[in-house]
PDB file of N, CA, C, O and CB in Angstrom:
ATOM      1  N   UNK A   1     117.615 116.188 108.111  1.00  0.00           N
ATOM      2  CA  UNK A   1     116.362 116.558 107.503  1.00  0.00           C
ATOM      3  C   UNK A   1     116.529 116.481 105.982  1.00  0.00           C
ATOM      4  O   UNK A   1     116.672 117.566 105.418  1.00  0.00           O
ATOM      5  CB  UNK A   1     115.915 117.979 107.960  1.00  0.00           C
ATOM      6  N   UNK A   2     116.535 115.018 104.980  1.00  0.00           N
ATOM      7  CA  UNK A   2     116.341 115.211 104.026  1.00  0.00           C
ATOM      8  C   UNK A   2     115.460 115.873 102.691  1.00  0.00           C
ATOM      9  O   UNK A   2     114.347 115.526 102.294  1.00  0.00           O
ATOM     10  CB  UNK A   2     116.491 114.625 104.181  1.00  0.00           C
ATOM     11  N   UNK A   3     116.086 116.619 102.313  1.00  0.00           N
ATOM     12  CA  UNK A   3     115.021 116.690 101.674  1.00  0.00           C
ATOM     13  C   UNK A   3     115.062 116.404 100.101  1.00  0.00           C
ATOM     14  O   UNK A   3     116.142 116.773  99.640  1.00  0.00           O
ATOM     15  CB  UNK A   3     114.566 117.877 101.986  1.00  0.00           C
ATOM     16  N   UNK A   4     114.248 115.884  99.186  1.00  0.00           N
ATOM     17  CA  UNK A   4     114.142 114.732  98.140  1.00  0.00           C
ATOM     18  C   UNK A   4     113.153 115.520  97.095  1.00  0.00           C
ATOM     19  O   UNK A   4     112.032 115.864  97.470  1.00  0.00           O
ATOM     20  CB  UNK A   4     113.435 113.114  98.823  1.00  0.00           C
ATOM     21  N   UNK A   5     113.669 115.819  95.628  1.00  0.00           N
ATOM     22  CA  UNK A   5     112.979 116.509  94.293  1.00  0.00           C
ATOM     23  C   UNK A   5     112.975 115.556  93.528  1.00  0.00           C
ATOM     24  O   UNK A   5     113.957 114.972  93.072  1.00  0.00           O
ATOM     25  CB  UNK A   5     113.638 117.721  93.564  1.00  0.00           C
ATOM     26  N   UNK A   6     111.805 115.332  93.334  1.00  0.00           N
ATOM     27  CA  UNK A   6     111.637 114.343  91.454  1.00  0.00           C
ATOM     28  C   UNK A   6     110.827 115.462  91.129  1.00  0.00           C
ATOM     29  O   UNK A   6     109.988 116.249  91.567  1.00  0.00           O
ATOM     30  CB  UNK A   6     110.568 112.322  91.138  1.00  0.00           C
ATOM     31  N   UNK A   7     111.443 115.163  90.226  1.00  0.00           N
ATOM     32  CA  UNK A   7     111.116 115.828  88.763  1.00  0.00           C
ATOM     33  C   UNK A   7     110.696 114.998  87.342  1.00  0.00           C
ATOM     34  O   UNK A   7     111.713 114.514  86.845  1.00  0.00           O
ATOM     35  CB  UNK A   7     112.416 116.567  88.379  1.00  0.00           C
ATOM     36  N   UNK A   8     109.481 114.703  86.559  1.00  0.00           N
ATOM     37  CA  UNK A   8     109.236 113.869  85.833  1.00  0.00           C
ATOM     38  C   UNK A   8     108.213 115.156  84.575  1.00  0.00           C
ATOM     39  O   UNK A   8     107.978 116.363  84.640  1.00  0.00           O
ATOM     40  CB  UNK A   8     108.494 112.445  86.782  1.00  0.00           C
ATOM     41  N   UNK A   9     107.889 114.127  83.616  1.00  0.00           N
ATOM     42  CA  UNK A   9     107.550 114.926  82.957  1.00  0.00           C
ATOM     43  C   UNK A   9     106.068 114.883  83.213  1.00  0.00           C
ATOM     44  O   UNK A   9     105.498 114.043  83.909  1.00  0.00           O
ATOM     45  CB  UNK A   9     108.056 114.784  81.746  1.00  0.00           C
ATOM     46  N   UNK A  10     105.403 116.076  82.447  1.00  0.00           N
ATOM     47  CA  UNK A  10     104.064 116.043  82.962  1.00  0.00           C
ATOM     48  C   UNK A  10     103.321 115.478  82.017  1.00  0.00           C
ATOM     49  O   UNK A  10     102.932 116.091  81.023  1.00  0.00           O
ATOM     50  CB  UNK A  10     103.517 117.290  83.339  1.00  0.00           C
ATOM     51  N   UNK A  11     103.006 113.954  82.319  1.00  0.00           N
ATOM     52  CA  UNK A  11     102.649 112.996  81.007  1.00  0.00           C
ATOM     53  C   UNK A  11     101.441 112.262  82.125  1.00  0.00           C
ATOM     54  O   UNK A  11     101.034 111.136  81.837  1.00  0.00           O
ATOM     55  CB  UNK A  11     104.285 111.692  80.179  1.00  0.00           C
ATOM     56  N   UNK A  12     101.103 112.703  82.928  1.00  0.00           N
ATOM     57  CA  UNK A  12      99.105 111.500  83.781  1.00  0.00           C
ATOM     58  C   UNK A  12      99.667 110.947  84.679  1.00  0.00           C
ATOM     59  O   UNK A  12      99.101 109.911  85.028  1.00  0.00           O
ATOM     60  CB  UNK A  12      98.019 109.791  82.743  1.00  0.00           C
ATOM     61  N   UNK A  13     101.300 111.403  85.662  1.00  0.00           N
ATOM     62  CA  UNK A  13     101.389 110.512  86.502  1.00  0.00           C
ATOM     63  C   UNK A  13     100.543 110.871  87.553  1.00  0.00           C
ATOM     64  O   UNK A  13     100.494 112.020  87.994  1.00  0.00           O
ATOM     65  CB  UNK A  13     102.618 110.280  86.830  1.00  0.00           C
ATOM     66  N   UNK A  14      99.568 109.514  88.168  1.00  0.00           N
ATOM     67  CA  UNK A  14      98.107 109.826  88.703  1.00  0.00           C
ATOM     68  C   UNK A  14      99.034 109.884  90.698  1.00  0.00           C
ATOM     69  O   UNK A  14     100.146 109.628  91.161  1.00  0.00           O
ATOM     70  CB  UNK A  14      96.431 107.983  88.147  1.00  0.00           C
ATOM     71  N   UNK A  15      98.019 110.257  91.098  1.00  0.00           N
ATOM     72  CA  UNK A  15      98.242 110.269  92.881  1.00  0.00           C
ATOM     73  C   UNK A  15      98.437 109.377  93.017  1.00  0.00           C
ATOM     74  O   UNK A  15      99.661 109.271  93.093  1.00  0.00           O
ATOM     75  CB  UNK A  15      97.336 110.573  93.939  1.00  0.00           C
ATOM     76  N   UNK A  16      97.842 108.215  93.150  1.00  0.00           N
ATOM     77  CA  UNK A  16      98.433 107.291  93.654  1.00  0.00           C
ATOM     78  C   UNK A  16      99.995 106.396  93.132  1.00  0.00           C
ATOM     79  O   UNK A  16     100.556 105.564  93.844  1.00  0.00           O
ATOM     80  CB  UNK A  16      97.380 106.611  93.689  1.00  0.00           C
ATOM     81  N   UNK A  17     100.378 106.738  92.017  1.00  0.00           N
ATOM     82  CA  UNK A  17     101.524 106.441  91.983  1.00  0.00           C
ATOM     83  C   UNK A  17     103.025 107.806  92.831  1.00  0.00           C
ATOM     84  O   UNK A  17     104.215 107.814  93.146  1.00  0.00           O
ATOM     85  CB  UNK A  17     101.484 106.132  90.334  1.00  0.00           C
ATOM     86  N   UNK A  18     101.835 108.686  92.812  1.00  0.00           N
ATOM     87  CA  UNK A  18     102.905 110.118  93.812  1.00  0.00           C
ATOM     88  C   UNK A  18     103.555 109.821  95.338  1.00  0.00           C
ATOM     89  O   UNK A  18     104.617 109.973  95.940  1.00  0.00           O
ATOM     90  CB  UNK A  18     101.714 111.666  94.282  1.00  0.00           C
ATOM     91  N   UNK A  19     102.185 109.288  95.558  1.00  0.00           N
ATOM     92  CA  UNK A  19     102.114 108.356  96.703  1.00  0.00           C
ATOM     93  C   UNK A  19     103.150 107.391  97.154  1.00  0.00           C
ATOM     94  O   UNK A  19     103.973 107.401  98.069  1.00  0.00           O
ATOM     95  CB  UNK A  19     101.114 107.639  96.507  1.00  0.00           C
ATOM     96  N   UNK A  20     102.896 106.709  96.383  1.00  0.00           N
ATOM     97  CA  UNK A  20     103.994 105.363  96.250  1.00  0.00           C
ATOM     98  C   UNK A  20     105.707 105.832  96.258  1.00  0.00           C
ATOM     99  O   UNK A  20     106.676 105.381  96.869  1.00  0.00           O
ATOM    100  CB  UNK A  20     103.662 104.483  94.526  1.00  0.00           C
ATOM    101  N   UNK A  21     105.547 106.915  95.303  1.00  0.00           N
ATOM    102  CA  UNK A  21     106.824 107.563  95.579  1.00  0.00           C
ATOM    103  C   UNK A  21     107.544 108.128  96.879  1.00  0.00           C
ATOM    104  O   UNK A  21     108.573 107.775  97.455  1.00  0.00           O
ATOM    105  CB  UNK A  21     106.760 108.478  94.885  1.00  0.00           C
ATOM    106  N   UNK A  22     106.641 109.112  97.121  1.00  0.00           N
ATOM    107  CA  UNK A  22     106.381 109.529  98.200  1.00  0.00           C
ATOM    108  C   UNK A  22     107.037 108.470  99.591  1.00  0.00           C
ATOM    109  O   UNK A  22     107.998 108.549 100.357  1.00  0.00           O
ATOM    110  CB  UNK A  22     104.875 109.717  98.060  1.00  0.00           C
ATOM    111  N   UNK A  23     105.916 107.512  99.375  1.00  0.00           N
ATOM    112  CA  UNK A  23     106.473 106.504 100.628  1.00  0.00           C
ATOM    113  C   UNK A  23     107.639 105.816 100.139  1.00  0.00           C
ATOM    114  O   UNK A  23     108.540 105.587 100.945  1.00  0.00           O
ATOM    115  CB  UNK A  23     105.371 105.293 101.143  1.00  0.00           C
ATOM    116  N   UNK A  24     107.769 105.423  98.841  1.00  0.00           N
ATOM    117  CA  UNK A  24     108.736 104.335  98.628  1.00  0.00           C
ATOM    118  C   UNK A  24     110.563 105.489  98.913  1.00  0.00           C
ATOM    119  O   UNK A  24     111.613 104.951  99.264  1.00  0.00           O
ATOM    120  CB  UNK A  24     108.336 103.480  96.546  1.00  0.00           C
ATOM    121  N   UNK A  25     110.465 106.578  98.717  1.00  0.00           N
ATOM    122  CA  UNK A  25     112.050 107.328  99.044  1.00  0.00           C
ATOM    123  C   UNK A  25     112.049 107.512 100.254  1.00  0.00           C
ATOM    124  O   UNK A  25     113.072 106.994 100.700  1.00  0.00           O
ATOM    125  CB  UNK A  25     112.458 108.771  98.404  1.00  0.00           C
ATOM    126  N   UNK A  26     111.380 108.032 101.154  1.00  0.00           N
ATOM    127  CA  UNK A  26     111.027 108.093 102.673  1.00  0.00           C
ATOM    128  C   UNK A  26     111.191 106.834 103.278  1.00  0.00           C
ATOM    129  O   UNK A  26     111.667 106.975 104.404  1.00  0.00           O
ATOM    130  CB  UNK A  26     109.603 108.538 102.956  1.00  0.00           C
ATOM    131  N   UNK A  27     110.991 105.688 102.986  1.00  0.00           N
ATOM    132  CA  UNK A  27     111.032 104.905 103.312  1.00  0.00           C
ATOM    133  C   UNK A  27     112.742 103.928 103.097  1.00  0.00           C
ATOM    134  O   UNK A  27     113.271 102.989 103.690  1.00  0.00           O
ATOM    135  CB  UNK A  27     109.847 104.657 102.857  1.00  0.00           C
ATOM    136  N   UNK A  28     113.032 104.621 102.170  1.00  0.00           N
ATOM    137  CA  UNK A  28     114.400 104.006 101.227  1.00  0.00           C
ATOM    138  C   UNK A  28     115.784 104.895 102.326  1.00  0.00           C
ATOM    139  O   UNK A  28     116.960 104.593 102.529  1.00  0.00           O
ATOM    140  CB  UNK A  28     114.334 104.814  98.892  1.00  0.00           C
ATOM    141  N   UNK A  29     114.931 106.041 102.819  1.00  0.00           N
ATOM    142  CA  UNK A  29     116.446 107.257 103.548  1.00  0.00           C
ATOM    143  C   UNK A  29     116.341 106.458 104.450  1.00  0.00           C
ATOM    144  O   UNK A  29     117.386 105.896 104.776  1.00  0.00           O
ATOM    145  CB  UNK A  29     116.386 109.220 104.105  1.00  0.00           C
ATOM    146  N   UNK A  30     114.994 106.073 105.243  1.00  0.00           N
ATOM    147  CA  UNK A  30     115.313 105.575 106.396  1.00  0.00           C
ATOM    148  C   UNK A  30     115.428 103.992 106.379  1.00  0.00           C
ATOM    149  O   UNK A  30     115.124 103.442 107.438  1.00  0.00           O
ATOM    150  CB  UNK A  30     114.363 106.068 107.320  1.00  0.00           C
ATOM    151  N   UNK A  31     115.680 103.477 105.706  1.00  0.00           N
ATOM    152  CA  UNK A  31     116.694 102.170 105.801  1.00  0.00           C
ATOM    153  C   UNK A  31     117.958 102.273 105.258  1.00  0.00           C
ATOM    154  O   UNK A  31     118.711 101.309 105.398  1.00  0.00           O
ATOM    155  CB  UNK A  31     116.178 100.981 105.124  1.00  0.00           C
ATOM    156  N   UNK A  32     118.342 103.261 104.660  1.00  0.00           N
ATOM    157  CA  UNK A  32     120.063 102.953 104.195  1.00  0.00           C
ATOM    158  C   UNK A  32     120.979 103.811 104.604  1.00  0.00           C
ATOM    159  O   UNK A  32     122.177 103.706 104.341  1.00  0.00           O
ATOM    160  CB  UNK A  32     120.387 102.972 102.684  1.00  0.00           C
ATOM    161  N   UNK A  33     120.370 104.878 105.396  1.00  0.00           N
ATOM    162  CA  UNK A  33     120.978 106.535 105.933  1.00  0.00           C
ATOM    163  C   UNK A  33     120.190 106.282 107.095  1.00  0.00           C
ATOM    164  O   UNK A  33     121.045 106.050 107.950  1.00  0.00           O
ATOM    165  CB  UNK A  33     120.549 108.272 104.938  1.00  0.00           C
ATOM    166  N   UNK A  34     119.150 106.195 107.600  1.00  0.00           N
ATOM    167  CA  UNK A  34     118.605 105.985 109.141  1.00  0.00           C
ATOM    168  C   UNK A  34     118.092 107.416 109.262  1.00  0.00           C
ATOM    169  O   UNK A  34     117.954 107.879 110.394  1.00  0.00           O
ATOM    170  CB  UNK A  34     119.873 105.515 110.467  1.00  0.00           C
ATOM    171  N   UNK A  35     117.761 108.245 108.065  1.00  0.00           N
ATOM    172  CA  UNK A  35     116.415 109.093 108.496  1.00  0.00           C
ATOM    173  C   UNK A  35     115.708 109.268 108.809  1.00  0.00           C
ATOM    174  O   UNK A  35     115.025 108.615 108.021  1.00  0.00           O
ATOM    175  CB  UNK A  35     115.923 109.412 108.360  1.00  0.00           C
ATOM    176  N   UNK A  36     114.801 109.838 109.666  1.00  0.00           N
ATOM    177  CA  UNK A  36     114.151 109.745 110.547  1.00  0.00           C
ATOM    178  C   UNK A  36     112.962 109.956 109.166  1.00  0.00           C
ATOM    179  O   UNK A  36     113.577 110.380 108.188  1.00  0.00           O
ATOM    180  CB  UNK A  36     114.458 110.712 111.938  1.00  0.00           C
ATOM    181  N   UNK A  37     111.761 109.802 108.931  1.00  0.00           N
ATOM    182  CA  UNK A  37     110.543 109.989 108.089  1.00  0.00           C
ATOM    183  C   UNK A  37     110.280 111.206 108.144  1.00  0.00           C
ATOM    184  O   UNK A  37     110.329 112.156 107.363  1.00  0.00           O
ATOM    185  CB  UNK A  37     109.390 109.270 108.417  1.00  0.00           C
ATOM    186  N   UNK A  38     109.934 111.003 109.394  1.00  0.00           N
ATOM    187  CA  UNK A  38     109.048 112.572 110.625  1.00  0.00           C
ATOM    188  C   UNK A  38     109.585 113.625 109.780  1.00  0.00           C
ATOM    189  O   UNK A  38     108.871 114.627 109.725  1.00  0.00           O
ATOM    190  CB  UNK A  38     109.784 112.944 112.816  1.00  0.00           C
ATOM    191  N   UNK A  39     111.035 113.663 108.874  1.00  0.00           N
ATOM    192  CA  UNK A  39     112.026 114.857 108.893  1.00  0.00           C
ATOM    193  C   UNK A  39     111.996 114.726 107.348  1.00  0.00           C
ATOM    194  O   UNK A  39     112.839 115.361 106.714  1.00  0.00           O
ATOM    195  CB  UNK A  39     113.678 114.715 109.794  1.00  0.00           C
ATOM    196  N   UNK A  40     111.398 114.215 106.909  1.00  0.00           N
ATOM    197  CA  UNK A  40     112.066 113.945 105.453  1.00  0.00           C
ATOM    198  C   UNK A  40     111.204 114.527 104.545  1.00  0.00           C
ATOM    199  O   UNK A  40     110.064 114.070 104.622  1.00  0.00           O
ATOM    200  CB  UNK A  40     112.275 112.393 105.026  1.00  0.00           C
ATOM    201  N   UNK A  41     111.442 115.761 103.343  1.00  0.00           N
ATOM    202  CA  UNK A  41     110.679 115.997 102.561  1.00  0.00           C
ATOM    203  C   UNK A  41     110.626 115.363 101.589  1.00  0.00           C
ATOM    204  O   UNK A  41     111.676 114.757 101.372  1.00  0.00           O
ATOM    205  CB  UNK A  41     110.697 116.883 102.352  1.00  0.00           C
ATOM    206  N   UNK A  42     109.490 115.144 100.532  1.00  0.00           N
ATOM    207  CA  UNK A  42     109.284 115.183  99.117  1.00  0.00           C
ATOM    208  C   UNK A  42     108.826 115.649  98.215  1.00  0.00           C
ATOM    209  O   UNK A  42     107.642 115.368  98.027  1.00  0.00           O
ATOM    210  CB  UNK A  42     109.051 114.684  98.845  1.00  0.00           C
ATOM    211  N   UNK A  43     109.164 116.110  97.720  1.00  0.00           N
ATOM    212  CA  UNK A  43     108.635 117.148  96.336  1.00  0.00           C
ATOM    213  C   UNK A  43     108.785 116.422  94.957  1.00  0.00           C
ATOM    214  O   UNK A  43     109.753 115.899  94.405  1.00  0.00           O
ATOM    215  CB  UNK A  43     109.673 118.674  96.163  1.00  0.00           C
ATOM    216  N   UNK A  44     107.606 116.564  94.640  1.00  0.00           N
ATOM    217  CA  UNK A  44     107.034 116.074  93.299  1.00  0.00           C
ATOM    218  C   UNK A  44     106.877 116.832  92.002  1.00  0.00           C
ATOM    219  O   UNK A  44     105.818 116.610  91.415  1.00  0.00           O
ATOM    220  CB  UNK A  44     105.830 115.695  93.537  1.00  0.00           C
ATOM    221  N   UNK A  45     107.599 117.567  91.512  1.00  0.00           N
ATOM    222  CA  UNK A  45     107.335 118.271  90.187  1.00  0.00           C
ATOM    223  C   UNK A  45     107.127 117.647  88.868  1.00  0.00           C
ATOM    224  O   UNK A  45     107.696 116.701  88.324  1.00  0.00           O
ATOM    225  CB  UNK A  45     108.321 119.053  89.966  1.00  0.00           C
ATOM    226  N   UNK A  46     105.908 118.627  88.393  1.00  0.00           N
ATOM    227  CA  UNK A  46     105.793 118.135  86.934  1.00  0.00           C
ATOM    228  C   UNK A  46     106.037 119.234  86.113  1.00  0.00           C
ATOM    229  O   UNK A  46     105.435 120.306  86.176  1.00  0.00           O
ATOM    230  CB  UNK A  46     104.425 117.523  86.554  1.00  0.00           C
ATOM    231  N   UNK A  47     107.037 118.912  85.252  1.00  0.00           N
ATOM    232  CA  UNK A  47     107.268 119.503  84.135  1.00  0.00           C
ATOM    233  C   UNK A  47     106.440 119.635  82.655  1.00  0.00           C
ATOM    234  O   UNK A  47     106.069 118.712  81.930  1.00  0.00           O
ATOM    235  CB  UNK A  47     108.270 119.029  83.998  1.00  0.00           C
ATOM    236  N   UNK A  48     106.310 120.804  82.495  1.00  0.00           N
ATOM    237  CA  UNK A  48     105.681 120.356  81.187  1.00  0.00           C
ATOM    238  C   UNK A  48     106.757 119.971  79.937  1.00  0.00           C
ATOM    239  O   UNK A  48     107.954 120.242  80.031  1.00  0.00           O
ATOM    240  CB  UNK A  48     104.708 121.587  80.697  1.00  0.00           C
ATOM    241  N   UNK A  49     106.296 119.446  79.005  1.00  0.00           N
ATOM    242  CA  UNK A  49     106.979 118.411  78.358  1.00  0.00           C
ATOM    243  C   UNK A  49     108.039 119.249  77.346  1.00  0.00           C
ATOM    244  O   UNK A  49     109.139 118.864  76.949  1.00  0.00           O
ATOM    245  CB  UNK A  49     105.867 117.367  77.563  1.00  0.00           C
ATOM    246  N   UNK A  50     107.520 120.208  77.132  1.00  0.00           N
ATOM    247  CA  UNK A  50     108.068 121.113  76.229  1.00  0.00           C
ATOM    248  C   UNK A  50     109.457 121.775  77.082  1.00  0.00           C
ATOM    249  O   UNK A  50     110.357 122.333  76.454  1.00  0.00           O
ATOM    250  CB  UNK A  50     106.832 122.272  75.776  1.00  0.00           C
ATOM    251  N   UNK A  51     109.482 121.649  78.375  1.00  0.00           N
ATOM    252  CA  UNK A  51     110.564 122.142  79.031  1.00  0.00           C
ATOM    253  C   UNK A  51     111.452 121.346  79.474  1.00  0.00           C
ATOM    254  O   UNK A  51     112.371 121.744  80.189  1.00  0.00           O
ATOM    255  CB  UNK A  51     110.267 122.792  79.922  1.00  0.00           C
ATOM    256  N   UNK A  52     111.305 120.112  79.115  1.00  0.00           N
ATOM    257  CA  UNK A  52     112.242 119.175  79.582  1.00  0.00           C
ATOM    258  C   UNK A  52     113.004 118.519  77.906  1.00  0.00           C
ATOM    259  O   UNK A  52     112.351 118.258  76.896  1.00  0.00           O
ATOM    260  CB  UNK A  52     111.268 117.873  80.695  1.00  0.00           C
ATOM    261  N   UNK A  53     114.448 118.399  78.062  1.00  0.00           N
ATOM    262  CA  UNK A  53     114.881 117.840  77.288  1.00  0.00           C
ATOM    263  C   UNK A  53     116.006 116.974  77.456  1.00  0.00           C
ATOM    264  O   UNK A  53     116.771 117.050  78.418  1.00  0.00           O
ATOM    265  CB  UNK A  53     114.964 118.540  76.611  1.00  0.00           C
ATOM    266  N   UNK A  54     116.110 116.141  76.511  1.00  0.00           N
ATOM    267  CA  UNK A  54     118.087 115.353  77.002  1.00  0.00           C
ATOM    268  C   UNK A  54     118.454 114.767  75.412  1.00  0.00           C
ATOM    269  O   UNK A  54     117.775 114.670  74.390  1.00  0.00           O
ATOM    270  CB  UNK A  54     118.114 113.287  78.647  1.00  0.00           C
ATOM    271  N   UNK A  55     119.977 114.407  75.772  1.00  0.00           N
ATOM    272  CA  UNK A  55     120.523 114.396  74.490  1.00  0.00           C
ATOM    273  C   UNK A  55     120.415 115.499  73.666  1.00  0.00           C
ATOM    274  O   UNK A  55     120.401 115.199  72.473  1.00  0.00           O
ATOM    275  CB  UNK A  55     120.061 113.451  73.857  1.00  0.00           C
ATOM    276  N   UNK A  56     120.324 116.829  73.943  1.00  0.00           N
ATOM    277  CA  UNK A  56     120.704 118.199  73.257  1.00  0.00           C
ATOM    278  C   UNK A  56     119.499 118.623  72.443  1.00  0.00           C
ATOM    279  O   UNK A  56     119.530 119.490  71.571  1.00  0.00           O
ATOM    280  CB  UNK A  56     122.051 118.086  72.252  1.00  0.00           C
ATOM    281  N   UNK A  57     118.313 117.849  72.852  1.00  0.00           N
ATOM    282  CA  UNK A  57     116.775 117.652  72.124  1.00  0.00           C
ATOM    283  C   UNK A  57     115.693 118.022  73.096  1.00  0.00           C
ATOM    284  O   UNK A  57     115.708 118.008  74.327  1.00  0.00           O
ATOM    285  CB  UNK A  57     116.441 116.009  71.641  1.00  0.00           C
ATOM    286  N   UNK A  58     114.785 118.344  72.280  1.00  0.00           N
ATOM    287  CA  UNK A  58     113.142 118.341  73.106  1.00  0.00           C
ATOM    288  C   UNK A  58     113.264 116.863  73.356  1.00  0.00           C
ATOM    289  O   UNK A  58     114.058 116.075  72.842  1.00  0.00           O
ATOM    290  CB  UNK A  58     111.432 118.840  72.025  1.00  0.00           C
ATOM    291  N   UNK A  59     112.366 116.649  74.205  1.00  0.00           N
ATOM    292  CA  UNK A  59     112.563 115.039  74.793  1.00  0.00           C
ATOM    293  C   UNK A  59     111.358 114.784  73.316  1.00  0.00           C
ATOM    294  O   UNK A  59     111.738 114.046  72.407  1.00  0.00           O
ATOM    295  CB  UNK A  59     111.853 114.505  77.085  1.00  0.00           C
ATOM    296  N   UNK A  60     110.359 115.263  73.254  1.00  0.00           N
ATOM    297  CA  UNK A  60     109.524 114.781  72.265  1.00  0.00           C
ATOM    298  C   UNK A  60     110.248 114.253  70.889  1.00  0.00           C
ATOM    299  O   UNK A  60     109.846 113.290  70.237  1.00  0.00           O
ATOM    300  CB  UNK A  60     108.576 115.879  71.986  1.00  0.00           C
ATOM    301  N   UNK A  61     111.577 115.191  70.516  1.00  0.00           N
ATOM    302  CA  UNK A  61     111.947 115.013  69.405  1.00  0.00           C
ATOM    303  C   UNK A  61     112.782 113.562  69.404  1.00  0.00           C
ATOM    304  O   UNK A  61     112.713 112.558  68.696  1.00  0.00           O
ATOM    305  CB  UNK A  61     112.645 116.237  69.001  1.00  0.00           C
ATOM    306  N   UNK A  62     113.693 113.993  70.674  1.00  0.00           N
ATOM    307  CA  UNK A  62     114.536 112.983  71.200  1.00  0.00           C
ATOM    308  C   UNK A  62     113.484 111.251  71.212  1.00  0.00           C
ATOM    309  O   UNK A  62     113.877 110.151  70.825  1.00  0.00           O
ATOM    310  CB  UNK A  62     115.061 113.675  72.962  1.00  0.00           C
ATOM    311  N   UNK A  63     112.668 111.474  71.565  1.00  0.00           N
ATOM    312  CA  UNK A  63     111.650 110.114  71.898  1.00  0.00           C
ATOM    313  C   UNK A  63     111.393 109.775  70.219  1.00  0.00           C
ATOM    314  O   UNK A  63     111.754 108.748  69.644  1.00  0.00           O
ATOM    315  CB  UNK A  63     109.815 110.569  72.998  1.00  0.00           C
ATOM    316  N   UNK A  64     110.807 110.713  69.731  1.00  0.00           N
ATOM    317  CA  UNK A  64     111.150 110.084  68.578  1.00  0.00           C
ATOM    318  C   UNK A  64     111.704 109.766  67.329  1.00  0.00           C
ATOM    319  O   UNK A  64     111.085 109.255  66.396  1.00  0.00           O
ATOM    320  CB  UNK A  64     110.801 110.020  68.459  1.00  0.00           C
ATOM    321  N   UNK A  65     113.627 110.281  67.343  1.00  0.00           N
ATOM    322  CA  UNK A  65     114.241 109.737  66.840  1.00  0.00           C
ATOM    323  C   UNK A  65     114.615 108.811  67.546  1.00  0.00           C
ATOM    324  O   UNK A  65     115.552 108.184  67.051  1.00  0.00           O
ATOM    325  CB  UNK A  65     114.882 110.292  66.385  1.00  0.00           C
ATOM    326  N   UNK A  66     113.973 108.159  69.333  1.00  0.00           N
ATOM    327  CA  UNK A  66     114.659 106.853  69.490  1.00  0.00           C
ATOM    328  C   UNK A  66     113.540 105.694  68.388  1.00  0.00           C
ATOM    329  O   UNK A  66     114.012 104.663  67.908  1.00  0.00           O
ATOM    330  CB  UNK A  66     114.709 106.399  71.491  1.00  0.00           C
ATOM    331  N   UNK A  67     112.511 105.990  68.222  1.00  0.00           N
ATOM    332  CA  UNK A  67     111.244 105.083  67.700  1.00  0.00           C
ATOM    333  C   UNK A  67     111.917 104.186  66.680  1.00  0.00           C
ATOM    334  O   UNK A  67     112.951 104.692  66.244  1.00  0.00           O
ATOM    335  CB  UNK A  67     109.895 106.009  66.938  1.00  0.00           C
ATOM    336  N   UNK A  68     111.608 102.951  66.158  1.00  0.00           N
ATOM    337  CA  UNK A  68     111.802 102.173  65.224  1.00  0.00           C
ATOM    338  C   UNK A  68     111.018 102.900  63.945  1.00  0.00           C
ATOM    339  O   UNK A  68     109.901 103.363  64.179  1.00  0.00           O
ATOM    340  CB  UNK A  68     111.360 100.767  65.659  1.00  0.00           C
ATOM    341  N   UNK A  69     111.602 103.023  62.510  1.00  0.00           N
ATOM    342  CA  UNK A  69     110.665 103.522  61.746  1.00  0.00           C
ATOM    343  C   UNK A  69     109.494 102.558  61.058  1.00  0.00           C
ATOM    344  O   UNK A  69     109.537 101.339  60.892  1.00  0.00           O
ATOM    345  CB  UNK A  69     111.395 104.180  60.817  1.00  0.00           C
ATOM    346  N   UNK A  70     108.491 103.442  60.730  1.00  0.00           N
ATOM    347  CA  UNK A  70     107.775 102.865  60.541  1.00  0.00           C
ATOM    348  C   UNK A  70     107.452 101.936  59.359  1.00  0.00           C
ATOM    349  O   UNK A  70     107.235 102.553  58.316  1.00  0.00           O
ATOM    350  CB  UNK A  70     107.247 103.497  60.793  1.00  0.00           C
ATOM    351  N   UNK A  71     107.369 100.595  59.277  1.00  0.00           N
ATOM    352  CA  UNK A  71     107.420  99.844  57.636  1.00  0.00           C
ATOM    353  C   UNK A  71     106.166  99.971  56.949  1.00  0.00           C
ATOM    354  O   UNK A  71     106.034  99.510  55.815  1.00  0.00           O
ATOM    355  CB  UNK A  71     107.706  98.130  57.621  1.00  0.00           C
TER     356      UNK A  71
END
C-alpha cells in the first residue's frame, strides 16, 4: 500500500495538472514495483511560499539571487 507526498510550492498549480500527477505516480508504482493502484495513495500539498526554502534561503530570495541581473 504505497503511499506517495508531493509537496510543491503554492504558486496556481491548477487540477488538472494534480491530476496528471496523481495518475502519472500511480501509474509509475505500478509498472516498476507492481503496485496495485486500488492501494496506492497520493497526497498533494501546497506550501505556501514563504515556508518553503533551499540553499539556506527563502526560495523567493534564493530564486532571485539565481536571476541574471538586470542591464
Amino acid at each position: 500500500m504505497p503511499y506517495v507526498n508531493i509537496q510543491v510550492t503554492r504558486e496556481g498549480v491548477t487540477r488538472e495538472q494534480k491530476a496528471h500527477l496523481i495518475d502519472g505516480v500511480t501509474t509509475l508504482l505500478a509498472e516498476v514495483l507492481g503496485k496495485d493502484p486500488n492501494t496506492t495513495f497520493v497526497v498533494i500539498e501546497e506550501v505556501a511560499l514563504e515556508n518553503w526554502g533551499v540553499g539556506g534561503l527563502p526560495v523567493e530570495a534564493y530564486r532571485a539571487r539565481k536571476r541574471p541581473a538586470a542591464t
